[in-house]
C-alpha positions as CSV (number, residue, x, y, z in Angstrom):
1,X,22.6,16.3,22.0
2,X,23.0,13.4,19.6
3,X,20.3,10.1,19.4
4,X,21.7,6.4,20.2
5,X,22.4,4.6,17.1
6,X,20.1,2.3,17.5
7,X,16.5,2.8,18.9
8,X,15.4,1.3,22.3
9,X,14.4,-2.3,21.6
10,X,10.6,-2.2,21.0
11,X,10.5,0.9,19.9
12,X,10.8,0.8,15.7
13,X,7.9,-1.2,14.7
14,X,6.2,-1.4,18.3
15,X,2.4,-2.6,17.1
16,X,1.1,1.0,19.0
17,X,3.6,2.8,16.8
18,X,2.6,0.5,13.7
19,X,-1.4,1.1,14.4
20,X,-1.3,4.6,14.8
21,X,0.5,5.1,11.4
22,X,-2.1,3.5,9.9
23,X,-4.6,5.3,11.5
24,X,-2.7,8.5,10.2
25,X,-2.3,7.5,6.9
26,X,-5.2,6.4,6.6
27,X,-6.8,9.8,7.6
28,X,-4.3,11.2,5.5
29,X,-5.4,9.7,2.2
30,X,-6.6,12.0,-0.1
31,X,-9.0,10.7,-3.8
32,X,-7.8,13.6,-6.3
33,X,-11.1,12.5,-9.1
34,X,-13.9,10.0,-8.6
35,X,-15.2,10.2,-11.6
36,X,-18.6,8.7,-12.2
37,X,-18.2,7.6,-8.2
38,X,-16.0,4.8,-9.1
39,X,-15.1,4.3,-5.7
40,X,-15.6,2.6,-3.4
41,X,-15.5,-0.2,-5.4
42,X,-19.3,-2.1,-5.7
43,X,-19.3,-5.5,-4.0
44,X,-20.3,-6.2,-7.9
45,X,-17.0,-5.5,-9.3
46,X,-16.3,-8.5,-11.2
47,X,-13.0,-7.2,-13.0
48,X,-10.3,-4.7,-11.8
49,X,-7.2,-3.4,-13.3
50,X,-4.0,-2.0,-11.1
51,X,-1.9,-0.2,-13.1
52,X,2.2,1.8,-12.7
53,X,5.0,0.6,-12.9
54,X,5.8,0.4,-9.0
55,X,2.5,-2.2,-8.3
56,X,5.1,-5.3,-7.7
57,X,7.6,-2.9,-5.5
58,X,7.8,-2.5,-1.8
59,X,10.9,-0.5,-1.1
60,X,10.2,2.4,-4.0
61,X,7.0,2.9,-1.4
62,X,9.0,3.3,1.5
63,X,10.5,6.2,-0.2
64,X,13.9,7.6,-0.3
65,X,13.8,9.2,3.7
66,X,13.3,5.6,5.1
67,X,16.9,4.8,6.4
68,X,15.7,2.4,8.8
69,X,12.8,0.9,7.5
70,X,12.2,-3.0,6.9
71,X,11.3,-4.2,3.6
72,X,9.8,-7.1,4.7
73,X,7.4,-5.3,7.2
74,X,5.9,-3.8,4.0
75,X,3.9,-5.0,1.1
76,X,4.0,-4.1,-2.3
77,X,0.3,-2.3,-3.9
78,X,-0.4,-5.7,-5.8
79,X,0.1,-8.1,-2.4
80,X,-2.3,-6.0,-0.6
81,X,-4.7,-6.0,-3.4
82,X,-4.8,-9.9,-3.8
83,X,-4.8,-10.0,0.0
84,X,-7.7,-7.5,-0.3
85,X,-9.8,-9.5,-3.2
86,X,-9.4,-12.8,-2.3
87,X,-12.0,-14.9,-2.2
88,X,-14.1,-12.3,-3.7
89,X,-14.5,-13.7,-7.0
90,X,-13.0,-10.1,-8.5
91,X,-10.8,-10.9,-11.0
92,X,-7.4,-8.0,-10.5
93,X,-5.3,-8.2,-13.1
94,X,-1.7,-6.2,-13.1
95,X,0.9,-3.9,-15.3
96,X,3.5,-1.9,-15.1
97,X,1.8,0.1,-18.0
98,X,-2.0,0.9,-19.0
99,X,-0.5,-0.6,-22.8
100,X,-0.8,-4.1,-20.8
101,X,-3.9,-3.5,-18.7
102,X,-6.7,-4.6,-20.6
């Protein structure tokens, strides 16, 4: 009645496992307001701002029900968006608060 400890090796974080979470979370994703069709982003966009104050954090996005989750198989929202805009000539700037943004 009761699960081993630890998982079967190759099981947490098997890339099959990893790919279809992202397919589910991507499906998942939900845009509450577009205003004015601001997304997706033109390949124009010469300037974006990422703003709350857990941009730089990758654990606060695992959430508090991850027990076994890695930190460092995750990145934070501002790694993925440098990873995302490099090279693009989009300049992303960061803050914890919207005071700091512009």
């Amino acid at each position: 009645p009761y699960l081993a400890e630890e998982p079967p090796p190759g099981v947490l974080l098997a890339p099959a496992h990893v790919a279809a979470a992202r397919r589910a979370a991507e499906r998942s994703m939900v845009l509450l307001k577009n205003e004015r069709a601001a997304l997706p982003l033109a390949p124009t966009t010469r300037r974006l701002a990422v703003v709350g104050p857990f941009i730089d954090q990758r654990r606060d996005h695992l959430g508090i029900w991850t027990l076994d989750a890695r930190e460092e198989e995750t990145c934070s929202i501002a790694e993925a968006c440098r990873a995302a805009f490099a090279g693009t000539g989009t300049e992303v700037r960061f803050s914890a608060s919207a005071a700091h943004a512009q």
